[in-house]
N, C-alpha and C positions, 0 to 999 in steps of 0.2 A: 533506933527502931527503923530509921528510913534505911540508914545500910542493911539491917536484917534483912526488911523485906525486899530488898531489891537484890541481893546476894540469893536470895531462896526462888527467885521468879529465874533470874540468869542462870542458875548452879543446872535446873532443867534445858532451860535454850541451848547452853554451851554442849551439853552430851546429845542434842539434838545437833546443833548446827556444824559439831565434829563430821558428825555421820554425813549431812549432806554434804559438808566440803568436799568432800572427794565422789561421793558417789550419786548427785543427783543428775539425772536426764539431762543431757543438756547444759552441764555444766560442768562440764570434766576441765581440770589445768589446763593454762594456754602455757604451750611448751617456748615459748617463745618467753612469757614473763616468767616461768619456773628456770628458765636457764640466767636469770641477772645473775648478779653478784650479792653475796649477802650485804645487806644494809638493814637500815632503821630510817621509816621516814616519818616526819611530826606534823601534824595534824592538829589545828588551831579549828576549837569547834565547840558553836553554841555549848551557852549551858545546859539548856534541857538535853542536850546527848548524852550528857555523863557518865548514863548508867547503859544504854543501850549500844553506843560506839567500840566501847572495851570488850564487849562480847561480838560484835562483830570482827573486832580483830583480833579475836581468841581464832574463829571459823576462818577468816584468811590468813592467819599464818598455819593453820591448820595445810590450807591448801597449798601455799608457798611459803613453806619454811624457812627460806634463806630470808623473807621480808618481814620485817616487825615493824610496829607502830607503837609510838610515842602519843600521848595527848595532852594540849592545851588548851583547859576550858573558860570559859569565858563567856561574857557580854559578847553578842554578837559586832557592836558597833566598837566594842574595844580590842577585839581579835583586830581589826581592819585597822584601827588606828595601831596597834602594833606591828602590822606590815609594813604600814607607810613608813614609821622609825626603824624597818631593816631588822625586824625578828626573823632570825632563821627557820621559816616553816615551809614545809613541801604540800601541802590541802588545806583549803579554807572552805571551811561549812559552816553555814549561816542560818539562822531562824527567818529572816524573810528577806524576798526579793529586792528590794531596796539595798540592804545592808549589800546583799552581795552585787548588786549593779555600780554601788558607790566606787566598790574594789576594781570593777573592770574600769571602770573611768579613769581612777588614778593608775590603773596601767600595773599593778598589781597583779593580777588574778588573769588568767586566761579570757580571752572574751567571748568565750563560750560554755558559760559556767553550766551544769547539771541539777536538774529537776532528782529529788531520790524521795520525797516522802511530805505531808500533810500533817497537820495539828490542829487543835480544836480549843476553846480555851473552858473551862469551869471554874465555879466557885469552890475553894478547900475550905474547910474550917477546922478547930481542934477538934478529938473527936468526941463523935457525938453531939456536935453542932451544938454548944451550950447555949449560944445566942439566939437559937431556934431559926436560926436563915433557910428562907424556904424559895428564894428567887433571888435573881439583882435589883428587883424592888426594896429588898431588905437592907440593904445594904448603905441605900440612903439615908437612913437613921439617921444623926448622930449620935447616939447611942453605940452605934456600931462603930467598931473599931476596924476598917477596911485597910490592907499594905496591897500596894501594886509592883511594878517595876517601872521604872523610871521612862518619861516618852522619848528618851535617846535613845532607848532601844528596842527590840522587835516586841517582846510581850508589852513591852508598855505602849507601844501604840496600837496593836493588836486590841489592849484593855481599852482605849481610847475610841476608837471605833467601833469595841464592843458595845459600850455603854453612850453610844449613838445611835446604834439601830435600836438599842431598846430605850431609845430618851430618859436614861436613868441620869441623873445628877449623885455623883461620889464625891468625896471629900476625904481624899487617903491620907491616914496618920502617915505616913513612909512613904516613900519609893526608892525603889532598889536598886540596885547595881545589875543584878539578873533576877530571874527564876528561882534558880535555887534560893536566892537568898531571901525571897517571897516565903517560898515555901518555910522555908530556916523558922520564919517568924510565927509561922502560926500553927507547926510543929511544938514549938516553943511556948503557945500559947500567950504568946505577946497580943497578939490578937486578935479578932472576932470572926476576920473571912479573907480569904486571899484569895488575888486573879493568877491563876497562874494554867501551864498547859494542862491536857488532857495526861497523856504521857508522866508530867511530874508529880501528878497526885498520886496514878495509880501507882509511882514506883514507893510511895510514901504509905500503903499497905493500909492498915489498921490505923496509923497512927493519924493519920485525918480523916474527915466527911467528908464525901465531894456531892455536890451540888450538881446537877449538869443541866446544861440552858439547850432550849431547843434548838433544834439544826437551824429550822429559818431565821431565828434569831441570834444564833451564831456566827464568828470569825474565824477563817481559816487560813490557816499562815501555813506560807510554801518553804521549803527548805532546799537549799542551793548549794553544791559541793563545785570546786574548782580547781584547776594544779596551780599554784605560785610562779608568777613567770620568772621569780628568780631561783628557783629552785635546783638544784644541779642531779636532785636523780626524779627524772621526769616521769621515765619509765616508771618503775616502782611509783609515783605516785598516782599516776594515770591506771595501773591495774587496780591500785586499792579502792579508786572511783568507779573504777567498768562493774570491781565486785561488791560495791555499795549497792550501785545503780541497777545492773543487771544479775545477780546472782541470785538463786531460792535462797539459798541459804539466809543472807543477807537481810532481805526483804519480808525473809515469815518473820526473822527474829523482829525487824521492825515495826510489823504487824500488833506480833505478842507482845509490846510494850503499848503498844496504842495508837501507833503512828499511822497515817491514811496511806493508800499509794498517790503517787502524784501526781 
């Protein structure tokens, strides 16, 4: 169900973000990255991107054709421990500023990594909200059956911070490796309510209830893209971040999934 609905939201972005690739204001090819060399560069990037990264790079290779992209998804905090171990990756994008400041440290990552986009967190539940959760008061129960993601990584301390501003006490059956696999669970109906982004609920359609907590009571997690400084085609990955960060294209698609500007 989550692939359905998220193949029927992209299937519109992508005949959309064809269009602008080449033809918005202000955004016409840089003749300089349209003349590389064909390649393929890989892209080591939070989970919550998942669904909105692969149409982004449906719209730039739209634009420059000779450059395709690759994706490795993941825990934000286990992309960065797979660089340190010497994974072949040309971009690292990160669910929060920390994860990717770790990476400039260890000398990784450029050290002047890029702002591209915001996130917000809510409560998912199966749908129809069986358990009747109507805030993160609710959740306190034990009764309730709460899955997070794990505090090694961005949503789980994201969740961790959530549920400080609003002095809630949880008690998670689970925590996760990522996001997704938050979500996975209560998709699944494993469970009662799950923390997870804004972005990953709504790519989950029908198939959960989302919850959503007020702004002032809310967390918001910045997302960080970088070039690898081992990387041997710079070029190529440096366009794919200019057309992240600066492109219409780009940026509505990021929008229509849910993402904030940044």
């Amino acid at each position: 169900m989550m692939k359905l609905c998220a193949f029927c939201i992209s299937l519109g972005i992508m005949m959309l973000a064809a269009a602008n690739a080449t033809h918005a204001t202000g955004n016409q090819p840089d003749p300089a990255v349209a003349a590389l060399p064909r390649t393929t560069i890989t892209v080591s990037a939070a989970a919550s991107l998942t669904d909105v990264f692969p149409i982004i790079a449906k719209a730039f290779n739209t634009r420059y054709p000779k450059l395709s992209v690759k994706f490795n998804f993941g825990g934000s905090n286990a992309l960065v421990e797979q660089l340190r171990a010497g994974a072949p990756v040309d971009v690292l994008a990160t669910a929060s500023e920390p994860t990717m400041w770790a990476a400039v440290r260890g000398g990784w990552v450029s050290p002047k990594p890029s702002h591209f986009a915001k996130n917000t967190m809510v409560i998912a539940t199966p749908a129809g909200n069986p358990a009747g959760i109507t805030s993160l008061v609710g959740i306190q129960s034990p009764n309730v059956l709460t899955a997070v993601c794990a505090i090694e990584v961005p949503c789980g301390l994201a969740t961790r911070r959530l549920f400080s501003v609003n002095n809630v006490s949880v008690t998670p059956v689970t925590r996760e490796l990522d996001v997704r696999a938050v979500l996975g669970k209560v998709i699944a109906d494993q469970v009662d309510a799950g923390i997870v982004y804004l972005t990953d609920a709504r790519s989950a359609g029908k198939a959960v209830t989302t919850i959503t907590i007020p702004a002032d009571k809310n967390i918001r997690t910045t997302y960080l893209i970088a070039t690898v400084i081992d990387s041997s085609k710079q070029q190529a990955a440096q366009a794919f971040i200019d057309y992240v960060r600066n492109s219409t294209s780009a940026q509505s698609i990021l929008r229509t999934w849910g993402f904030a500007k940044p």
